[in-house]
C-alpha positions, 0 to 999 in steps of 0.5 A, a space after each residue: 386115860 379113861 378105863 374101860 369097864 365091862 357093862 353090867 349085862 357082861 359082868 353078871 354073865 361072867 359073875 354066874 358062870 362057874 370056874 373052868 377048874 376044880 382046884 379053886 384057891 389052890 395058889 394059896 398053899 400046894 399047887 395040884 397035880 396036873 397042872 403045869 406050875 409056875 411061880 416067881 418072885 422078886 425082891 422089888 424095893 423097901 420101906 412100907 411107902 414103897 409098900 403102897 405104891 406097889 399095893 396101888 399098883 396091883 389093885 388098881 390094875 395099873 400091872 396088868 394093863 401096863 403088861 400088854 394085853 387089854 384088860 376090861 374088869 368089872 370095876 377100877 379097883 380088885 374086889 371078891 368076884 370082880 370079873 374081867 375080860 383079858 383080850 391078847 391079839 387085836 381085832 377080830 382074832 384078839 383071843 378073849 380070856 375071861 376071869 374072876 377074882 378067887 380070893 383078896 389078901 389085904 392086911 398089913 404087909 401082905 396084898 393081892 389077889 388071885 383070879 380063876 379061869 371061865 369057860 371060853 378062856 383058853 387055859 384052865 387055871 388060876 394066877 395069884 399075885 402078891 406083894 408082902 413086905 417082911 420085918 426088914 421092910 423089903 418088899 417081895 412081889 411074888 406070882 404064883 400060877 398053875 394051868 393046863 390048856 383049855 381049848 383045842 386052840 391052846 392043846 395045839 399050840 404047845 410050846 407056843 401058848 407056854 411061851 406066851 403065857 411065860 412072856 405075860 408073867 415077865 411083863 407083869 414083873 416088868 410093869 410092876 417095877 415100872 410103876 414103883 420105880 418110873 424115873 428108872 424103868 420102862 416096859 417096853 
């Protein structure tokens, strides 16, 4: 299957626009106040083979086109300021989410990135997800969030647009152990 890439015009559009947020890079360490946090982990295998796959998967955005909604990034492979255009729903009234690459972690045992809301995304926020492997060589990978609605759309929807977001997160995580483990897992 051939990845759809956003057309250059559309990547420099979303490339100049600014954050929708003021707390860009906070996944890093404290999450700020005023957001509602969430954070998940999971111990998803061993060994520095294991490691890589799990690498591949993440920058290759292999978790989050497996997790459901259509994503259309800038280019096939994460980097500093990829953008992309998360599309949830179908057709005309597929709700469209635009985001932009805050920040890479890739080093020896640690790998992955965290993206930041646009305007017109209807959160405010910032989503981080990364893959570490410790002196044991089990292998962690761990999603890190913090967002307030952005849009009327989302105020209204309330419990709703939080289950929502609550269901992406565990797809992620779902498509993550897919794609390291395909003879034993699917997502469904």
């Amino acid at each position: 299957m051939r990845s759809e890439l956003l057309d250059a015009s559309a990547a420099a559009e979303l490339r100049a626009a600014p954050f929708s947020y003021d707390e860009v890079g906070a996944t890093r360490g404290d999450l700020p106040k005023g957001y509602v946090p969430m954070r998940r982990e999971l111990h998803i295998g061993q060994g520095q083979e294991f490691f890589e796959l799990a690498r591949t998967a993440l920058f290759g955005w292999h978790v989050h086109r497996a997790a459901g909604p259509k994503i259309i990034p800038s280019s096939l492979q994460v980097a500093e300021d990829t953008v992309a255009l998360v599309r949830i729903g179908v057709g005309p009234l597929a709700l469209k989410a635009p985001v932009r690459v805050v920040y890479v972690v890739d080093e020896p045992g640690r790998a992955g990135f965290a993206y930041g809301t646009l305007p017109g995304h209807p959160e405010q926020g910032e989503e981080s997800f990364l893959i570490s492997m410790d002196d044991a060589e089990r292998v962690r990978f761990d999603i890190v969030a913090f967002s307030r609605p952005g849009t009327r759309l989302a105020r209204s929807s309330g419990s709703l647009g939080r289950a929502v977001q609550e269901r992406v997160t565990e797809r992620y995580i779902e498509a993550m152990v897919a794609y390291t483990r395909p003879d034993t897992h699917q997502v469904g």
